[in-house]
DSSP file (Angstrom, degrees, kcal/mol; ACC not computed):
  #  RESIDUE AA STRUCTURE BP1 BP2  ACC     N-H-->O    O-->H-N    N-H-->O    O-->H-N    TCO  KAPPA ALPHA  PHI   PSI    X-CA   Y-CA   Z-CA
    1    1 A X              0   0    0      0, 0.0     2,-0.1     0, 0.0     0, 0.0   0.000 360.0 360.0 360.0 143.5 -183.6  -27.1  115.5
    2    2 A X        -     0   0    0      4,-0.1     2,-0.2     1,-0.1     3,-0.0  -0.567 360.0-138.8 -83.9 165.8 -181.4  -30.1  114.7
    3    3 A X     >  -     0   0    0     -2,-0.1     4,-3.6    35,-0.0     5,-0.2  -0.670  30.3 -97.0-100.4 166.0 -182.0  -33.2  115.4
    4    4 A X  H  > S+     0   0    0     -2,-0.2     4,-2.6     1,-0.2    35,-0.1   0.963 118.9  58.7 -50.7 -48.5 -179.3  -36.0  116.9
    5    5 A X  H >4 S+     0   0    0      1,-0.3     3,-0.6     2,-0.2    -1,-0.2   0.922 118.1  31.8 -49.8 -48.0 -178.3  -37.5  113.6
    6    6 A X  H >> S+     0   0    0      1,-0.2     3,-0.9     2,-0.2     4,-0.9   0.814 117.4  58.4 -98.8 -33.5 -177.1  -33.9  112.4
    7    7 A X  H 3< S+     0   0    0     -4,-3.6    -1,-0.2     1,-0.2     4,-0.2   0.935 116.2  34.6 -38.4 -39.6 -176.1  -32.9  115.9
    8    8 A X  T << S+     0   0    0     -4,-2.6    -1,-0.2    -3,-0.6    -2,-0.2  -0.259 113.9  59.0-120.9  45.4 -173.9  -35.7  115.9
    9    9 A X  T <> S+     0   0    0     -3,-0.9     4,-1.7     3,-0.1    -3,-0.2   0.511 104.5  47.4-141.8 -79.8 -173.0  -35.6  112.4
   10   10 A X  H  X S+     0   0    0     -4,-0.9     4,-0.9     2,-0.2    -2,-0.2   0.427 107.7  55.7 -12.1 -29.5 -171.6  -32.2  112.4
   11   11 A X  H  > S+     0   0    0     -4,-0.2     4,-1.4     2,-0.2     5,-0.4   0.736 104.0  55.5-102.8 -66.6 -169.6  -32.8  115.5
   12   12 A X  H  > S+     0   0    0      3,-0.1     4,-1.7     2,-0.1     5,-0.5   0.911 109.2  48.4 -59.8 -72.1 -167.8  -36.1  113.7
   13   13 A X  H >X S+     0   0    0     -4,-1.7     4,-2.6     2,-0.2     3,-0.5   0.746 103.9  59.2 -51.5 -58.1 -166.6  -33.8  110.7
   14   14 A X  H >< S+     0   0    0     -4,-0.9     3,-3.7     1,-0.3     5,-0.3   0.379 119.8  36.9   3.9 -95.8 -165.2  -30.9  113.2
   15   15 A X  H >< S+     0   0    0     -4,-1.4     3,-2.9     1,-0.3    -1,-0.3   0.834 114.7  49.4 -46.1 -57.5 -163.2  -33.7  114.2
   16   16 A X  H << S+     0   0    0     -4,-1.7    -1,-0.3    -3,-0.5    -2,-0.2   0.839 109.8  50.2 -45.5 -28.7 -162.6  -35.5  111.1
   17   17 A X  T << S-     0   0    0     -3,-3.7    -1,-0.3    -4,-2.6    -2,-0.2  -0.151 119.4-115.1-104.9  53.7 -161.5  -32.5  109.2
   18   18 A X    <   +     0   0    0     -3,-2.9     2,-1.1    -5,-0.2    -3,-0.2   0.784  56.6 161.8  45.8  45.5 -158.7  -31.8  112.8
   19   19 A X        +     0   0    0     -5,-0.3     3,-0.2    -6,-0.2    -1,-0.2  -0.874  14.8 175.8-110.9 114.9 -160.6  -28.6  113.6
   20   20 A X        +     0   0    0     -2,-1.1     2,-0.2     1,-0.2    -1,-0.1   0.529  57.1  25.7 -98.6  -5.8 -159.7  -27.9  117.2
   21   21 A X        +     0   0    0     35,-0.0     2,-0.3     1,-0.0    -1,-0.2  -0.559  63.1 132.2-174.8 104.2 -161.3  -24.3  118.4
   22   22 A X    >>  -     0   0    0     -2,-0.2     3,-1.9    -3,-0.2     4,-0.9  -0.798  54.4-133.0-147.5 108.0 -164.3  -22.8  116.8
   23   23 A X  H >> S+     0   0    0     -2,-0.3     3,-2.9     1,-0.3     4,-2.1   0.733 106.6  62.3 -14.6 -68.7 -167.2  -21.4  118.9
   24   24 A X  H 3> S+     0   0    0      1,-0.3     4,-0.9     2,-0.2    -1,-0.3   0.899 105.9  48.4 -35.9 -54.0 -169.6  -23.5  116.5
   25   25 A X  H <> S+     0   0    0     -3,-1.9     4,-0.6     2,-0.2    -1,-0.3   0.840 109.2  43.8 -41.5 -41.5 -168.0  -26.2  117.7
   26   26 A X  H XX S+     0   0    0     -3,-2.9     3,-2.8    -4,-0.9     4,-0.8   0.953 117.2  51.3 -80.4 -63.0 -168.1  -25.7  121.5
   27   27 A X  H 3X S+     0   0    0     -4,-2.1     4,-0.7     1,-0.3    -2,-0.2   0.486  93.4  67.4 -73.4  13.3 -171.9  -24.6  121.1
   28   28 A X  H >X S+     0   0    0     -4,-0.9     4,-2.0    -5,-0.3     3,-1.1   0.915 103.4  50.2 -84.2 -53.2 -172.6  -27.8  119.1
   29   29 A X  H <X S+     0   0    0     -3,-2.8     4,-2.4    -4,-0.6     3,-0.5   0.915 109.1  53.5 -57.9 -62.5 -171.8  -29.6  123.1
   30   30 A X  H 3X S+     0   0    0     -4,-0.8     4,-2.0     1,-0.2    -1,-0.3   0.681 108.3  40.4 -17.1 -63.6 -174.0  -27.3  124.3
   31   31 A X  H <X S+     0   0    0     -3,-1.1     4,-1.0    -4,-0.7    -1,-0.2   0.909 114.2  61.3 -55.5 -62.3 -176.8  -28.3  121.8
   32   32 A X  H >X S+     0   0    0     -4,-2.0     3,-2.0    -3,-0.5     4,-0.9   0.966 104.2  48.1 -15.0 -86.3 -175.7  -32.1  122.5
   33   33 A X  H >< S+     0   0    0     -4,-2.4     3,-1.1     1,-0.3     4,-0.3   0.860 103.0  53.9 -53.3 -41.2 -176.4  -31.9  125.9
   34   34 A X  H 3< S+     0   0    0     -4,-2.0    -1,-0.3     1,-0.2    -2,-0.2   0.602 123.6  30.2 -74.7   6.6 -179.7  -30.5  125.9
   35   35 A X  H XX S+     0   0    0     -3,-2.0     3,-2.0    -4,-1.0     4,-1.2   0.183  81.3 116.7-134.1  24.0 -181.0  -33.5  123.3
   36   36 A X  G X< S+     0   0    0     -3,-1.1     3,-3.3    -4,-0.9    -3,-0.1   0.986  71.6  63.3 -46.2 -58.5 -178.6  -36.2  124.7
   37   37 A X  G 34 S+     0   0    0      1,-0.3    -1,-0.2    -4,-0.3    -2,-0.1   0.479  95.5  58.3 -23.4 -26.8 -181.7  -37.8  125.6
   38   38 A X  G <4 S+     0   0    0     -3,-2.0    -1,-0.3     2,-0.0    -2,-0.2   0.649  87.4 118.6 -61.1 -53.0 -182.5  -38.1  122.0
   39   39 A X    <<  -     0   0    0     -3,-3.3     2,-0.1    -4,-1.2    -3,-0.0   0.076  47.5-152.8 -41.8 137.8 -179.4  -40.0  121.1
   40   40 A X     >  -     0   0    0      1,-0.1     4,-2.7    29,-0.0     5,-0.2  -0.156  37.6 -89.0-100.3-148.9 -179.1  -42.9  119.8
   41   41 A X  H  > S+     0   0    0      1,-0.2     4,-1.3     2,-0.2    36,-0.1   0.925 128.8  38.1 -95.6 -33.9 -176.3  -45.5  120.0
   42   42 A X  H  4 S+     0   0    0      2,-0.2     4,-0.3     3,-0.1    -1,-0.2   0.486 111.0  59.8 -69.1  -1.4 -174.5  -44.1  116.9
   43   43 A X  H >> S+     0   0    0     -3,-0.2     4,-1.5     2,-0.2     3,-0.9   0.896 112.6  42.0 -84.6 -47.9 -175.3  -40.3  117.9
   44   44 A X  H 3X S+     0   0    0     -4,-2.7     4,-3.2     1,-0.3     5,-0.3   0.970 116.6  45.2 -71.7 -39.3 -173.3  -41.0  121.3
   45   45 A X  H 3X S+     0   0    0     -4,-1.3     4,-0.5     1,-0.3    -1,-0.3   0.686 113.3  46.9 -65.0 -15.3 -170.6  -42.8  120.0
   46   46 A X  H <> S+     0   0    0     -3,-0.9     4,-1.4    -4,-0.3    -1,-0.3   0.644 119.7  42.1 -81.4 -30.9 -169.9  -40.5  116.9
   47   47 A X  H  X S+     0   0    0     -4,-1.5     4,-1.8     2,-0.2     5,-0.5   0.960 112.5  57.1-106.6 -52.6 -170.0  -37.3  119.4
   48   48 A X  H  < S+     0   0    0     -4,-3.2     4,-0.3    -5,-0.3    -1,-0.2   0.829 112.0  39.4 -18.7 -60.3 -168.1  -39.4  121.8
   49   49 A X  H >X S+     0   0    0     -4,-0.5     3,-3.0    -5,-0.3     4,-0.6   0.961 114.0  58.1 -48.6-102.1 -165.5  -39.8  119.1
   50   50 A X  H >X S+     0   0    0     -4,-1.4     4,-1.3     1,-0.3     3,-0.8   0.637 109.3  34.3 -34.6 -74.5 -165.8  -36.4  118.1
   51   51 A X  H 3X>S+     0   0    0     -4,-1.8     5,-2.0     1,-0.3     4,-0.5   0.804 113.6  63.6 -75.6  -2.1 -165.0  -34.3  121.0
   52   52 A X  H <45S+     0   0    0     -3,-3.0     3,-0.4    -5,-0.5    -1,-0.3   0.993 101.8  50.5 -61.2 -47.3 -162.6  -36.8  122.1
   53   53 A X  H <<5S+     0   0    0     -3,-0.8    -1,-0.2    -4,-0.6    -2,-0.2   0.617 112.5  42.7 -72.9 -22.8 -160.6  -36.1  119.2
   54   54 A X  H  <5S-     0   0    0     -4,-1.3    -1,-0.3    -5,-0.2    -2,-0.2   0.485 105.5-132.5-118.7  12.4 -160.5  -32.5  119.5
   55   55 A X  T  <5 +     0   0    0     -4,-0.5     2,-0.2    -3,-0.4    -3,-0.2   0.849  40.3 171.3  81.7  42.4 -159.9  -33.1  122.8
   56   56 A X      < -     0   0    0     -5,-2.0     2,-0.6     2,-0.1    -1,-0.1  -0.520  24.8-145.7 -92.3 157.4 -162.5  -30.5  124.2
   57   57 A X        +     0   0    0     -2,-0.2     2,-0.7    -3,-0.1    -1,-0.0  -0.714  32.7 156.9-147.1  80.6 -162.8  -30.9  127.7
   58   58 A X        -     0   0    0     -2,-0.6     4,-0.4     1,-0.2     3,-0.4  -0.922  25.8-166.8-134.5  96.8 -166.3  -30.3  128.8
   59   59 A X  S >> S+     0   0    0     -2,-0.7     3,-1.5     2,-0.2     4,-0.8   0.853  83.6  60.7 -88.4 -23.3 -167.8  -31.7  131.9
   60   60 A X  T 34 S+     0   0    0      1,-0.3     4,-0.3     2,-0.2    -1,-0.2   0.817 109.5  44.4  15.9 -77.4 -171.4  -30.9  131.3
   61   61 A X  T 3> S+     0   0    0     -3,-0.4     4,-0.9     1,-0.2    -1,-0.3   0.322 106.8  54.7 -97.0  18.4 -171.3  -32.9  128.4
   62   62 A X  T <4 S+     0   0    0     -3,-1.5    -1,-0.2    -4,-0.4    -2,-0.2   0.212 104.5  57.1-110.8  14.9 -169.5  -35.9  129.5
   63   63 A X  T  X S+     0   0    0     -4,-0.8     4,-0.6    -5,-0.2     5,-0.2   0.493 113.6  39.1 -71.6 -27.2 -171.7  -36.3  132.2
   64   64 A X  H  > S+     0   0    0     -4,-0.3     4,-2.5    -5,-0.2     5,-0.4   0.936 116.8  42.0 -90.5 -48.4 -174.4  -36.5  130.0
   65   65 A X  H  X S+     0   0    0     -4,-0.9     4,-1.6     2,-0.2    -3,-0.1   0.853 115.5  61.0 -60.9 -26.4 -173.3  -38.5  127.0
   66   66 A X  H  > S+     0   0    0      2,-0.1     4,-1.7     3,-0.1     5,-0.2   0.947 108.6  38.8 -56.9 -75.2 -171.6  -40.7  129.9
   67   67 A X  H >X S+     0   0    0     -4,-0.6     3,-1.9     1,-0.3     4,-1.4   0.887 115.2  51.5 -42.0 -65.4 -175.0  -41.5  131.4
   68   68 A X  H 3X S+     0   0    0     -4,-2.5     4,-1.4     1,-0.2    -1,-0.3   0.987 110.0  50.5 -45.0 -54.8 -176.9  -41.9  128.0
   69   69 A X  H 3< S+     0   0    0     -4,-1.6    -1,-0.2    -5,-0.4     3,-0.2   0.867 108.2  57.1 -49.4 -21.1 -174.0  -44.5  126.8
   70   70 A X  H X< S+     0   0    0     -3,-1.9     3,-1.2    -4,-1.7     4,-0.3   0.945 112.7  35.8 -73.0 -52.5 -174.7  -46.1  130.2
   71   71 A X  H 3< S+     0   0    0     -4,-1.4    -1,-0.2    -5,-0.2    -2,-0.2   0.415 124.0  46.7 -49.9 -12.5 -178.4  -46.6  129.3
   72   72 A X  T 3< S+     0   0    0     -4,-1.4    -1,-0.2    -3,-0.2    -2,-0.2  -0.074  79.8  97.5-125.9  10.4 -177.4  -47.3  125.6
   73   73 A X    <   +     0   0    0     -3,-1.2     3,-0.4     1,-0.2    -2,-0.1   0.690  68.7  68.4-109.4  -5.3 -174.6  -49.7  126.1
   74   74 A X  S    S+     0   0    0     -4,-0.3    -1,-0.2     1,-0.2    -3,-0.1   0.531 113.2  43.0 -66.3  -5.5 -176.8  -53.2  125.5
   75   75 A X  S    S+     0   0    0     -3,-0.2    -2,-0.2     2,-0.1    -1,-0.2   0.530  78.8 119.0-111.1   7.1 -176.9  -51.7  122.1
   76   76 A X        -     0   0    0     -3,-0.4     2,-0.1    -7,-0.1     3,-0.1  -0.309  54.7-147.2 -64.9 141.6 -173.8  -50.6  121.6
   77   77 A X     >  -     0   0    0     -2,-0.1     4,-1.9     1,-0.1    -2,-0.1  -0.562  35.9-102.3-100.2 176.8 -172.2  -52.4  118.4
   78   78 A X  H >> S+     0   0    0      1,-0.3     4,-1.9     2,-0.2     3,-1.2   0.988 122.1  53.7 -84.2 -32.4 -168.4  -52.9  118.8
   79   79 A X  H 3> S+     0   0    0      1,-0.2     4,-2.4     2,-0.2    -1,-0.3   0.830 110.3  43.3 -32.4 -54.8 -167.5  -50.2  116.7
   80   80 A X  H 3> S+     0   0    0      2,-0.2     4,-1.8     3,-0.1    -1,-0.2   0.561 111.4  60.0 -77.6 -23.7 -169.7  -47.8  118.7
   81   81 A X  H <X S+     0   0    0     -4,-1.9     4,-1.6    -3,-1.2     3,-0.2   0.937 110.9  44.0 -53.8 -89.8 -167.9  -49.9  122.0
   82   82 A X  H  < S+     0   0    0     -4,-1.9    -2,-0.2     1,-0.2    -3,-0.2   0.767 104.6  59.6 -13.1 -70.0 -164.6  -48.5  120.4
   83   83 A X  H  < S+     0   0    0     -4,-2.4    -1,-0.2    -5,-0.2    -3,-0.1   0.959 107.1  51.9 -26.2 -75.4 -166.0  -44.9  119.7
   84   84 A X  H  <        0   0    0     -4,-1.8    -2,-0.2     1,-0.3    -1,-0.2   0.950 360.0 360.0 -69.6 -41.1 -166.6  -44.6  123.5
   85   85 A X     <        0   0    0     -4,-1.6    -1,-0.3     0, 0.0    -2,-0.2   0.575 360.0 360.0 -31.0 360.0 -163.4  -45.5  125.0
């Protein structure tokens, strides 16, 4: 089982190397969502990033990573401010 860091680690390259539809990808949100709870303030803002950027459009998991970032956002650094926007 992954943990967040490599949940949300995986998820930034996808995006970093512009890869826009691969199953692995999609079932990564999946995975996301059941250990948002887990995240910390750089796992949501990197997976934030990341599906933004491949533009995946998944209401599931932006109901959850919303609500963690809401609970997470007195920690947010600005960078990781930046990320979620």
């Amino acid at each position: 089982m992954l943990n967040p860091q490599e949940c949300s680690n995986i998820v930034w390259a996808y995006a970093s190397v512009m890869i826009f539809s691969d199953p692995m990808f999609e079932e990564m949100g999946k995975v996301a969502v059941s250990m948002i709870h887990q995240f910390d303030s750089q796992n949501v803002s990197n997976s934030f990033w990341a599906f933004a950027c491949v533009m995946l459009h998944d209401a599931p998991l932006l109901a959850a990573s919303s609500g963690r970032a809401m609970l997470l956002m007195p920690e947010f650094s600005m960078q990781e401010l930046a990320n979620v926007a």
